[in-house]
N, C-alpha and C positions, 0 to 999 in steps of 0.2 A: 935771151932772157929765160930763168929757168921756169920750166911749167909751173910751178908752185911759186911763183910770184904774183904777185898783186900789179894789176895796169896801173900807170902811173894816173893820179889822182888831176883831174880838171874843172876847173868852173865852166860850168854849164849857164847858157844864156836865162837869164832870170824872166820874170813876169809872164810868162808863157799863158795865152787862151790856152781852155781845154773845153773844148766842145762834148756836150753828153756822150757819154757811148765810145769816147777815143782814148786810147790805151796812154795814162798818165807814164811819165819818166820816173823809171823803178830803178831797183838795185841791177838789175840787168842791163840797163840804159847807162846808167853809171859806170859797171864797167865795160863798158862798150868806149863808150867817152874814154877813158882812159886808156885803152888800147889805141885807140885814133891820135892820141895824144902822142904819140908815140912815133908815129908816122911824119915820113917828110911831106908838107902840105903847104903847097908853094901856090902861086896867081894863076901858075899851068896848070894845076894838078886838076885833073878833072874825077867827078868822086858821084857815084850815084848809093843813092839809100834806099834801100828795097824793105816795103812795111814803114814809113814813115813817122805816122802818128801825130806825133805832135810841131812834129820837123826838127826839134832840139838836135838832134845830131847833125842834122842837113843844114843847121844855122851855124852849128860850133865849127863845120868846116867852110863855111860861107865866110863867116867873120875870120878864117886867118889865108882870104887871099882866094881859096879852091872857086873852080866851075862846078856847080853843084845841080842836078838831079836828084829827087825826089820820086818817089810811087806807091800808090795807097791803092788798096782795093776798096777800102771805102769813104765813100763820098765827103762824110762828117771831119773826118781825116787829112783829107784833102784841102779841103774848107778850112781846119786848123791852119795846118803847115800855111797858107799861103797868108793867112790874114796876121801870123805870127811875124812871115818875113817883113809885110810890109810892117809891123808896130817896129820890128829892130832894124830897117830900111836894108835891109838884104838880100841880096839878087839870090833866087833862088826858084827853081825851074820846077813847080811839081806838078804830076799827072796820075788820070785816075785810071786803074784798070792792074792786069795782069802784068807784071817785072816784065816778061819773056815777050813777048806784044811790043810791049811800050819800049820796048830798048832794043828789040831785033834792027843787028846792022849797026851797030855803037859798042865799043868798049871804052872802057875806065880807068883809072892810072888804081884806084880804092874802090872796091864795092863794102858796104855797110850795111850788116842783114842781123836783124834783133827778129825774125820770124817767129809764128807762131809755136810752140812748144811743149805744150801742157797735152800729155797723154790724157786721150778721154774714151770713156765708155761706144763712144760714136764713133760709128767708122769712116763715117764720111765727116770733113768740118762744117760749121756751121755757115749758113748763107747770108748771114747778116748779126747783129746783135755784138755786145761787147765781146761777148767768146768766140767771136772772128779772131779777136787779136791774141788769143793765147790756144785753143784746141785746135788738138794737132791729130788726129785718130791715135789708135791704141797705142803704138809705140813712141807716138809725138816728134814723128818724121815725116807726114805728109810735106810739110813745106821745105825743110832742111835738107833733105833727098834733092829737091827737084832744083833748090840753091849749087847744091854740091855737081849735079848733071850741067846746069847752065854755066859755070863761072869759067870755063875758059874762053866761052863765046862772047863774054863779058870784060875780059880782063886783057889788057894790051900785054905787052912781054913785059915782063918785071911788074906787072902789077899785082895787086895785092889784095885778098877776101878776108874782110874780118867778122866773121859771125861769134855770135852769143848763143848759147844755149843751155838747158839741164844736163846734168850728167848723166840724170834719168835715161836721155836720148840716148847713151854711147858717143860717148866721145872720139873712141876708137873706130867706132859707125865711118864717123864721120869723116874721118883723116881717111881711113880707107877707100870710101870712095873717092877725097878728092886725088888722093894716089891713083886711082883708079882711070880718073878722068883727065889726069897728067900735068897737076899738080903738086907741089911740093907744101905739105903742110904740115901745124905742128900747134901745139896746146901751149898757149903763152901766158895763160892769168887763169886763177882759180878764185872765188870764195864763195864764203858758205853763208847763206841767211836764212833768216826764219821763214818757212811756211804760210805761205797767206792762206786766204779763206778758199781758194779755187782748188789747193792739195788739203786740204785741211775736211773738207766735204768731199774727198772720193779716196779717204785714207783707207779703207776697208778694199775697194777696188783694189787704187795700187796696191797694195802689200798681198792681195792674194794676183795680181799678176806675178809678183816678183819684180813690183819698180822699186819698191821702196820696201826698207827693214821696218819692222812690227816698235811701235812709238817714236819711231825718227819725227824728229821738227824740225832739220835745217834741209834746205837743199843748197845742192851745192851745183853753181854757175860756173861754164868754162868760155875762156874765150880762145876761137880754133883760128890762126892764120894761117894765109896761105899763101903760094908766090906764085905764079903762072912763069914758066921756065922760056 
């Protein structure tokens, strides 16, 4: 599919809890969803979701058949994902802690990583609070680095990494190290949406980093696959 295509488009499980402080399903989630959509997701398919949230992604391959893993660093999160599975009666395995921890010794046919993102003044991320779910220190790589370093200890042969991220981040960043790491990857959906409130208060930041051009409003989301060879 060419980079500059759109993931195909999915209905995402309705009625969803959202516990205070848990990171709602965004345009980011969306095309996440559609990239997954995309994929062969059979009764074998075993699929873990790193950064969970709300579980929505970890349901939408729950309901067509997958073994599904789930992993939240935070608690509230955790709590969502599971109380969602049982309101949609979905088997669906989540746990709380660090991806790399909790999954050392397991690989996956799908990994699914909507990580955190958002370039922030802080160099360290945060240790709790809703901007758990989006800062990422300065280049908004702290998480997506350490995705790109783990995934073939994650990934069976022929399996598959589909992360979401800014472009902010380098897209190119990214495929590089998973080239790096001895995978085969490639930029398969792009789009652009508006700015919420979390770029919208550090527009003076970004733009003297050089993340973002002087009154830009859209940013634009990619989503990076990958194959483990």
């Amino acid at each position: 599919m060419p980079a500059t295509t759109a993931a195909r488009e999915t209905t995402l499980p309705t009625g969803l809890l959202t516990l205070p402080g848990v990171y709602r399903p965004q345009a980011d989630t969306r095309l996440l969803a559609g990239a997954l959509a995309m994929e062969d997701v059979r009764p074998a398919t075993e699929v873990l979701e790193i950064g969970t949230g709300t579980g929505v992604l970890a349901l939408s391959a729950a309901g067509r058949g997958a073994r599904v893993t789930a992993v939240d660093v935070s608690w509230r999160a955790v709590a969502t994902a599971r109380i969602n599975a049982l309101a949609h009666g979905l088997p669906l395995r989540v746990l709380h802690g660090d991806f790399t921890a909790r999954t050392s010794g397991r690989r996956y046919d799908i990994v699914l990583a909507n990580p955190p993102y958002v370039p922030s003044p802080e160099i360290r991320p945060p240790t709790g609070g809703p901007a758990r779910a989006w800062d990422a220190g300065p280049d908004g790589r702290l998480v997506i680095d350490r995705i790109c370093a783990s995934a073939p200890a994650l990934l069976r042969h022929g399996g598959v990494l589909l992360m979401v991220h800014s472009a902010m981040c380098g897209a190119d960043s990214t495929l590089k190290r998973l080239r790096q790491a001895g995978l085969a990857g490639r930029t398969t959906a792009r789009a652009f949406v508006p700015w919420g409130p979390v770029l919208r208060s550090r527009r003076p930041w970004l733009e003297r980093q050089g993340l973002a051009d002087v009154g830009q409003e859209r940013e634009e989301l990619v989503i990076i696959r990958a194959q483990a060879l």
